[in-house]
Biopython code that builds the backbone (N, CA, C, O; Angstrom):
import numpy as np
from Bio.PDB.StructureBuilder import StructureBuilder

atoms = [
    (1, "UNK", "N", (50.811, 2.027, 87.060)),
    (1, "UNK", "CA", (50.602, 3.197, 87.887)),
    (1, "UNK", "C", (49.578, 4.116, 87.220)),
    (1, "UNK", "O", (49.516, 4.344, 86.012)),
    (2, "UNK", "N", (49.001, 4.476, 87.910)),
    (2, "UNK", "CA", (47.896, 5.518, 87.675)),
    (2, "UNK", "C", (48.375, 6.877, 86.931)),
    (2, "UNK", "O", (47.776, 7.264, 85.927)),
    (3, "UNK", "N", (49.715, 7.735, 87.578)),
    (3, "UNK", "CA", (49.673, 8.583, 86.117)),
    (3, "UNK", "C", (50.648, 8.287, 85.072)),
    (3, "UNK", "O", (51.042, 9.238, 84.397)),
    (4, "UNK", "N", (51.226, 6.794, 84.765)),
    (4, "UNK", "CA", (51.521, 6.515, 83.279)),
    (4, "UNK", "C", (50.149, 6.517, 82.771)),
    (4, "UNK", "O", (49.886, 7.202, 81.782)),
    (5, "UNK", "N", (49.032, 5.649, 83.493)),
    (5, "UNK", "CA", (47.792, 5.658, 82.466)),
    (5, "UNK", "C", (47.131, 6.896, 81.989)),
    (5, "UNK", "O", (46.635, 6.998, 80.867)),
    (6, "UNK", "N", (47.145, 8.036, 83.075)),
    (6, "UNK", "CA", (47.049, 9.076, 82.484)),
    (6, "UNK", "C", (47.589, 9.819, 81.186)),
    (6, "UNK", "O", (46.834, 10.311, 80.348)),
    (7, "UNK", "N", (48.957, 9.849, 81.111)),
    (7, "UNK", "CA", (49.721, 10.070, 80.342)),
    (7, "UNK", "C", (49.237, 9.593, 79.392)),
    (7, "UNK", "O", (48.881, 10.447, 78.579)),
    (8, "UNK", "N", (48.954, 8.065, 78.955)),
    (8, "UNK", "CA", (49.571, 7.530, 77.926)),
    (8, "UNK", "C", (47.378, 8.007, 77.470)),
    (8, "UNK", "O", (47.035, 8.313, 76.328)),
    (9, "UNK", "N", (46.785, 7.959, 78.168)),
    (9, "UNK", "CA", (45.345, 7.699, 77.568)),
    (9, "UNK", "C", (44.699, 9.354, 77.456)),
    (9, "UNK", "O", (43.504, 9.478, 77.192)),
    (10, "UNK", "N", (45.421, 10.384, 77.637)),
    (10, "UNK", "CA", (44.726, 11.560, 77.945)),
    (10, "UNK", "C", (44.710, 12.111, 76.202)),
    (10, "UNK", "O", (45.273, 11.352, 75.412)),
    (11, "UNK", "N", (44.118, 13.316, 75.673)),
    (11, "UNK", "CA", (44.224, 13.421, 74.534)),
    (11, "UNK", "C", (44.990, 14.408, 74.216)),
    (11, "UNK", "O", (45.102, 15.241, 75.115)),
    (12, "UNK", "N", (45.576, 14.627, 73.236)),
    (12, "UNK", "CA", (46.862, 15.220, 72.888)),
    (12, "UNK", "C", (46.811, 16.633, 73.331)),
    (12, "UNK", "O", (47.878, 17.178, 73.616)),
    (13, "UNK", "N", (45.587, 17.359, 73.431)),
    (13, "UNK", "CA", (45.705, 18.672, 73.686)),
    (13, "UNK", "C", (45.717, 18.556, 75.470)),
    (13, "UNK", "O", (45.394, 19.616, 76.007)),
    (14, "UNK", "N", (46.033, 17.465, 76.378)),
    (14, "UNK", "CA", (46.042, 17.223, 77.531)),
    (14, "UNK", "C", (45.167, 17.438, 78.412)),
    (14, "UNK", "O", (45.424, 17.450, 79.616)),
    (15, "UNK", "N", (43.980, 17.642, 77.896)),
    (15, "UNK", "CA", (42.419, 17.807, 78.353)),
    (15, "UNK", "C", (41.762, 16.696, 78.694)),
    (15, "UNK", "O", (41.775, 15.945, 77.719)),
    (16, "UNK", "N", (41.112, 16.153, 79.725)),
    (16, "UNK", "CA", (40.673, 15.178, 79.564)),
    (16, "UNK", "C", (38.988, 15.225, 79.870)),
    (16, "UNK", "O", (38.471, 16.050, 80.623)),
    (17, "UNK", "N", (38.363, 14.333, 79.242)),
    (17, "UNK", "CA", (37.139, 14.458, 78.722)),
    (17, "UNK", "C", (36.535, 14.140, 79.970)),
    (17, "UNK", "O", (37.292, 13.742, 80.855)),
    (18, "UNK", "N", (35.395, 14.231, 80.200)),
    (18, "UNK", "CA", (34.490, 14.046, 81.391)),
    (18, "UNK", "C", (34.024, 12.838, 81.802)),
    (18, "UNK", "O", (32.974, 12.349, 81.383)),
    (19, "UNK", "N", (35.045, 12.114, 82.934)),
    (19, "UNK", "CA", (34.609, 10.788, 83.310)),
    (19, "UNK", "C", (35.319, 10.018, 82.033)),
    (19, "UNK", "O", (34.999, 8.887, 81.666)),
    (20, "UNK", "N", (36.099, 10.641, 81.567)),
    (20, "UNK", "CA", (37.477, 9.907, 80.439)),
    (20, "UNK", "C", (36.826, 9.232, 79.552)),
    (20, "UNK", "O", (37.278, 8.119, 79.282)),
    (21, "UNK", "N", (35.439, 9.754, 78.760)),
    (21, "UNK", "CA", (34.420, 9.429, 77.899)),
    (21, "UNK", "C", (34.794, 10.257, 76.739)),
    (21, "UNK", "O", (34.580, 11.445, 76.982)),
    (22, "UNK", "N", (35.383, 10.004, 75.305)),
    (22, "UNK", "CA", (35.585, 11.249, 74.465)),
    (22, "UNK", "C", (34.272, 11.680, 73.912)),
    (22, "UNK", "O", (34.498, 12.658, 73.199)),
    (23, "UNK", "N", (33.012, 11.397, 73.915)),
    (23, "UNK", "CA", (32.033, 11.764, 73.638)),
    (23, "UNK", "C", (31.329, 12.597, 74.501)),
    (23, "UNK", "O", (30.120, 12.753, 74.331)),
    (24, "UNK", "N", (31.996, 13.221, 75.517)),
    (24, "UNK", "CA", (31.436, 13.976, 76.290)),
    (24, "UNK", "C", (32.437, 15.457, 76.542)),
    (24, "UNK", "O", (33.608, 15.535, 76.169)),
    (25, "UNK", "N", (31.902, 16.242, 77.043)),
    (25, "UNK", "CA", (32.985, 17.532, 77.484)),
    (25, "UNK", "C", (33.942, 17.272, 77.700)),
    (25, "UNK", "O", (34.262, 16.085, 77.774)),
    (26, "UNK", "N", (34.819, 18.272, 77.896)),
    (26, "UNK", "CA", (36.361, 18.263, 78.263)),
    (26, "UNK", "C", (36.176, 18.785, 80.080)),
    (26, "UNK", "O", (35.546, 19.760, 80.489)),
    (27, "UNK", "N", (36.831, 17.925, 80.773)),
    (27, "UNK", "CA", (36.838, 18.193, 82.423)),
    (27, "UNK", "C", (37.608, 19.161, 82.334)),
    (27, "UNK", "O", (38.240, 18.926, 81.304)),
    (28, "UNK", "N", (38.049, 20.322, 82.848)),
    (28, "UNK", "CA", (39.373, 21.086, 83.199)),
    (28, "UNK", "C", (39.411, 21.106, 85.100)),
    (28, "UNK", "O", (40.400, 21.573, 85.665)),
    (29, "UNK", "N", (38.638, 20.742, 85.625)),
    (29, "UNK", "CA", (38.513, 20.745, 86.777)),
    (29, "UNK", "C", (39.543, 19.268, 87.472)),
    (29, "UNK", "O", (40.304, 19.161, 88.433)),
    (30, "UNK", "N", (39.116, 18.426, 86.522)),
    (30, "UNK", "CA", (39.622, 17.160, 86.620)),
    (30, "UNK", "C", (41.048, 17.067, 86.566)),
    (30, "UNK", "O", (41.830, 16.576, 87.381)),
    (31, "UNK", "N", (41.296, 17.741, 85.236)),
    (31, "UNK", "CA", (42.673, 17.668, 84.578)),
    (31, "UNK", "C", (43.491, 18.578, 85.482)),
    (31, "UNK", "O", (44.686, 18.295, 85.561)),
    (32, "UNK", "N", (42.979, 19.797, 86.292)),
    (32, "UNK", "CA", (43.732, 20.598, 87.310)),
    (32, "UNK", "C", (44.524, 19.847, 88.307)),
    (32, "UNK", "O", (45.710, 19.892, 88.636)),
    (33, "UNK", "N", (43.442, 19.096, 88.714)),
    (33, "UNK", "CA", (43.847, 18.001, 89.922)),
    (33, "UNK", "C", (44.689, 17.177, 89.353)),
    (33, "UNK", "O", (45.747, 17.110, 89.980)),
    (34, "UNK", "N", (44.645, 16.559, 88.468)),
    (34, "UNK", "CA", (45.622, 16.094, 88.060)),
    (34, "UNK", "C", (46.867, 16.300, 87.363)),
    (34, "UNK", "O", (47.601, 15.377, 87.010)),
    (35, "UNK", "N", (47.131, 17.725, 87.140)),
    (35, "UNK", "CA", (48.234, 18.304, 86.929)),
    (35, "UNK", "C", (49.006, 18.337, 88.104)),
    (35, "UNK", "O", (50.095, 17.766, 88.048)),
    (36, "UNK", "N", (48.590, 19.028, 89.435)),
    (36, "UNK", "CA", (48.450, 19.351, 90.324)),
    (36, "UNK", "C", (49.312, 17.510, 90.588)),
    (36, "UNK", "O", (50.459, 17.564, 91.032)),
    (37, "UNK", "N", (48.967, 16.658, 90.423)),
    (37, "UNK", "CA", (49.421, 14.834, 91.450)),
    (37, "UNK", "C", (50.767, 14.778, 90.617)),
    (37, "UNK", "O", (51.836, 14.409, 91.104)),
    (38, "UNK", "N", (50.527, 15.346, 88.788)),
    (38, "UNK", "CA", (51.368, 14.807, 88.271)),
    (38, "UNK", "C", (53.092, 15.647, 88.656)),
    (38, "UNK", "O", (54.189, 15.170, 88.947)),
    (39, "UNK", "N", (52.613, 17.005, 88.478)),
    (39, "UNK", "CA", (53.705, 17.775, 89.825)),
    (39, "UNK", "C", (54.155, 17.179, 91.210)),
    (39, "UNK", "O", (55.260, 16.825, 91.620)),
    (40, "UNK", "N", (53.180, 17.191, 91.657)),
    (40, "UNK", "CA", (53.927, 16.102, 92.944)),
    (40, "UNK", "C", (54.841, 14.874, 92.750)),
    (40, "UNK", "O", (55.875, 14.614, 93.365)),
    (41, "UNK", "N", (54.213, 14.142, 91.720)),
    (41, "UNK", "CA", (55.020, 12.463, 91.095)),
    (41, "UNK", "C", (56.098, 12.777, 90.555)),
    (41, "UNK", "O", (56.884, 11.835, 90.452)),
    (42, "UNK", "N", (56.608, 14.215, 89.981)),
    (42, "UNK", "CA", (57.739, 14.613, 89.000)),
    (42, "UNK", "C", (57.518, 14.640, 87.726)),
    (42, "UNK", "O", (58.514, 14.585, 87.005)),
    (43, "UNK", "N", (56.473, 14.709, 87.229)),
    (43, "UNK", "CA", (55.880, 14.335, 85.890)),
    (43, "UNK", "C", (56.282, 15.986, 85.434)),
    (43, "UNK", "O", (55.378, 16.760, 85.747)),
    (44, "UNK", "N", (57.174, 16.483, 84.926)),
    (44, "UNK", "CA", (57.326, 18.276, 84.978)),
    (44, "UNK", "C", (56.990, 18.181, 83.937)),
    (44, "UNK", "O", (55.781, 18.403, 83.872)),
    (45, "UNK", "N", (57.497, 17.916, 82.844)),
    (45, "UNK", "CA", (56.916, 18.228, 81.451)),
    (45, "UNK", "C", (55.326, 17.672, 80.982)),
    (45, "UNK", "O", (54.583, 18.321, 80.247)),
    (46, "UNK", "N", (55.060, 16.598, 81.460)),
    (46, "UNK", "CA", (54.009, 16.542, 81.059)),
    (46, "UNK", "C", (52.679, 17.511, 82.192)),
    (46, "UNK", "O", (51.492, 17.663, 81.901)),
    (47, "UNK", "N", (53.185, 17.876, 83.101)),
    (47, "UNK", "CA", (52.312, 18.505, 83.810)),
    (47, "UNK", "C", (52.246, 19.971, 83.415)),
    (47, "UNK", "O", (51.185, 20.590, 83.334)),
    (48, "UNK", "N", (53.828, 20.651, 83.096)),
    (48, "UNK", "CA", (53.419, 21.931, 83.011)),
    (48, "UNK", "C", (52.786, 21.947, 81.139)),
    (48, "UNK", "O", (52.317, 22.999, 80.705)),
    (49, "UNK", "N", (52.856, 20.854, 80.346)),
    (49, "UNK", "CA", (52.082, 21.237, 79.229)),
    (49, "UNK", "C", (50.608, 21.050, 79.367)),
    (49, "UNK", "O", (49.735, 21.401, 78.573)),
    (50, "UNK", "N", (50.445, 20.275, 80.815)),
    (50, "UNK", "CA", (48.757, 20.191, 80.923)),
    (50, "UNK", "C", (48.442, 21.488, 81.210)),
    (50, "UNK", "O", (47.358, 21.956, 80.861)),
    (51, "UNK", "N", (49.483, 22.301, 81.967)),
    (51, "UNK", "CA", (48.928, 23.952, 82.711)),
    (51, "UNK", "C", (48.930, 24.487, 81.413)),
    (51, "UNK", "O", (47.833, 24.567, 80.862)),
    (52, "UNK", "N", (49.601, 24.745, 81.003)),
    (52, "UNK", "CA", (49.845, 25.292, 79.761)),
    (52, "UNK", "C", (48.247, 25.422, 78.523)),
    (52, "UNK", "O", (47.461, 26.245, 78.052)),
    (53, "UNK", "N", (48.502, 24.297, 78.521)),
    (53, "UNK", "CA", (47.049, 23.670, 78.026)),
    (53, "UNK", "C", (45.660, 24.251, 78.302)),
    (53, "UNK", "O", (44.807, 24.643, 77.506)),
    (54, "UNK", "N", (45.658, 24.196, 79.793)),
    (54, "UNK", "CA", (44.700, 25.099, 80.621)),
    (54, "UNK", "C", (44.469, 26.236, 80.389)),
    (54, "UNK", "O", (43.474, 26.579, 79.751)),
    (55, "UNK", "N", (45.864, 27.544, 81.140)),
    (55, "UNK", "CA", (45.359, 28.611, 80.673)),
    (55, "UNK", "C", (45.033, 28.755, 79.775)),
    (55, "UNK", "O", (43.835, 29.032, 79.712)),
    (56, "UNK", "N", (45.881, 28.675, 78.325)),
    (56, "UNK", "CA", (46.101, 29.045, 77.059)),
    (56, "UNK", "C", (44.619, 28.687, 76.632)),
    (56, "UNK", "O", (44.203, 29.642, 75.975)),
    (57, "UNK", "N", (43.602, 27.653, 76.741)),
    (57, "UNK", "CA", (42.449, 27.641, 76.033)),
    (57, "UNK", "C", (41.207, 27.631, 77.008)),
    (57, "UNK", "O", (40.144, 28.089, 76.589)),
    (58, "UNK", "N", (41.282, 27.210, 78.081)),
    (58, "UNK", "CA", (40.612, 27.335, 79.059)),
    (58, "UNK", "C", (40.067, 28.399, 80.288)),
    (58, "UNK", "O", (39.120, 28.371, 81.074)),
    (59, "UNK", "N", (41.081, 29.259, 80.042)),
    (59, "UNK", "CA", (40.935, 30.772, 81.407)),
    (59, "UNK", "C", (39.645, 31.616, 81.079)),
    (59, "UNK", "O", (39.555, 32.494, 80.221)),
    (60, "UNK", "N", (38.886, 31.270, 81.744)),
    (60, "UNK", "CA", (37.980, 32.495, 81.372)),
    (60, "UNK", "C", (38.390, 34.160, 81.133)),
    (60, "UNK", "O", (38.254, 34.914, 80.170)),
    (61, "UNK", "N", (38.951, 34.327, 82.486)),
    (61, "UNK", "CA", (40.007, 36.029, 81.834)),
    (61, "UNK", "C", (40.917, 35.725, 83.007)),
    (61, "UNK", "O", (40.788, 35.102, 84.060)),
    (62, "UNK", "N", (41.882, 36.401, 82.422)),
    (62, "UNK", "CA", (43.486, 36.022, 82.851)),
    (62, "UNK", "C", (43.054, 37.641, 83.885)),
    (62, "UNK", "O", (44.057, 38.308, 84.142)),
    (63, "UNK", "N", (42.032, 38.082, 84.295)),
    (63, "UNK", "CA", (42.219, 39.223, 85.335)),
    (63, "UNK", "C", (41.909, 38.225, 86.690)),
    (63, "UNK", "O", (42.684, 38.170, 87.645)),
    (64, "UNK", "N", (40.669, 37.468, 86.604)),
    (64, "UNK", "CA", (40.185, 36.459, 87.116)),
    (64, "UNK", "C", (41.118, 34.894, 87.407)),
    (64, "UNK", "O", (40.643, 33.875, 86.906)),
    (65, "UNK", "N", (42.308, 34.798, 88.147)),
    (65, "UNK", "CA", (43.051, 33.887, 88.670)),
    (65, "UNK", "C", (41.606, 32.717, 89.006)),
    (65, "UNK", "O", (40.498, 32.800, 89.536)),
    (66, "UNK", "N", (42.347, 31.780, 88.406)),
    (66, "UNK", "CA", (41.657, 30.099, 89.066)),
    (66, "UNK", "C", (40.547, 30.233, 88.318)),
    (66, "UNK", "O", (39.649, 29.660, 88.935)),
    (67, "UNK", "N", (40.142, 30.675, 87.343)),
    (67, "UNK", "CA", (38.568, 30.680, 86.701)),
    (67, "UNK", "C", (38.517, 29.725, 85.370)),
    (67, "UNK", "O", (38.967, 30.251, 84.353)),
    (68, "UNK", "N", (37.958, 28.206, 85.238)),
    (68, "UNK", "CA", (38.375, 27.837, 83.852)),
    (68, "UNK", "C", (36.773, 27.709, 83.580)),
    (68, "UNK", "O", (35.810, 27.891, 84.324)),
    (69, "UNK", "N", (36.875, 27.330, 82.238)),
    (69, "UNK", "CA", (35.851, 26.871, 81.482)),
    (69, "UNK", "C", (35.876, 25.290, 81.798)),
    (69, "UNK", "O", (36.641, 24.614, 82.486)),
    (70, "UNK", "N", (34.680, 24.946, 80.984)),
    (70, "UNK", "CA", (34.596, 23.355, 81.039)),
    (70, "UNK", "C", (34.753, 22.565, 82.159)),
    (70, "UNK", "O", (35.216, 21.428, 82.062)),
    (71, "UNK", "N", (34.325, 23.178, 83.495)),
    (71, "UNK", "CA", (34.696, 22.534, 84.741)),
    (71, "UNK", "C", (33.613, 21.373, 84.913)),
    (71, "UNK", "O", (32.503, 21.693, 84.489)),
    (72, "UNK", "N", (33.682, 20.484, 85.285)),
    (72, "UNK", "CA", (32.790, 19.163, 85.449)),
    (72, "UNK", "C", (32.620, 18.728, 87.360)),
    (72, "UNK", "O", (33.229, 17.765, 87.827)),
    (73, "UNK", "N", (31.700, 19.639, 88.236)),
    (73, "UNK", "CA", (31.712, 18.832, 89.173)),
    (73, "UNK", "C", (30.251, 18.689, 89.605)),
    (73, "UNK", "O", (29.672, 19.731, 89.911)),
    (74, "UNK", "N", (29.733, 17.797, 89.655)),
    (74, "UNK", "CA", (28.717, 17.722, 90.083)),
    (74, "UNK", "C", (28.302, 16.761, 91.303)),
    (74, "UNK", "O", (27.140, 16.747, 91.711)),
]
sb = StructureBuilder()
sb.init_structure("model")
sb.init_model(0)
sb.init_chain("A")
sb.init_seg("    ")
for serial, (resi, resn, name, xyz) in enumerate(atoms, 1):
    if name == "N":
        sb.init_residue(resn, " ", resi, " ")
    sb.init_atom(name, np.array(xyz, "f"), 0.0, 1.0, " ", f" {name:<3s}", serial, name[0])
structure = sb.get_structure()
């Protein structure tokens, strides 16, 4: 299944790199959405440490709701 592979291949700080390349940026755009499936699947702990993950290093300013850094869409 698609999010054990997540799980098991993402990197410990639950960020995942851009196009799942570790030589490249960290997606947070990516990893949203996929917090976001892994909530739906029941994945609670590993999803709310991906949110977690998010704000805590990623929020541009916590006045600014939904704003991250490192977003990857092109």
């Amino acid at each position: 299944m698609t999010s054990e592979w997540w799980i098991k291949n993402v990197p410990r700080d639950y960020i995942a790199y851009w196009n799942l390349n570790n030589k490249t940026i960290k997606d947070t755009s990516a990893t949203a959405i996929a917090a976001l499936s892994l909530l739906k699947l029941s994945y609670w702990e590993f999803a709310k440490n991906t949110i977690e993950s998010l704000v805590e290093n990623y929020l541009i300013n916590s006045k600014i709701p939904r704003a991250l850094t490192n977003v990857c869409y092109f």
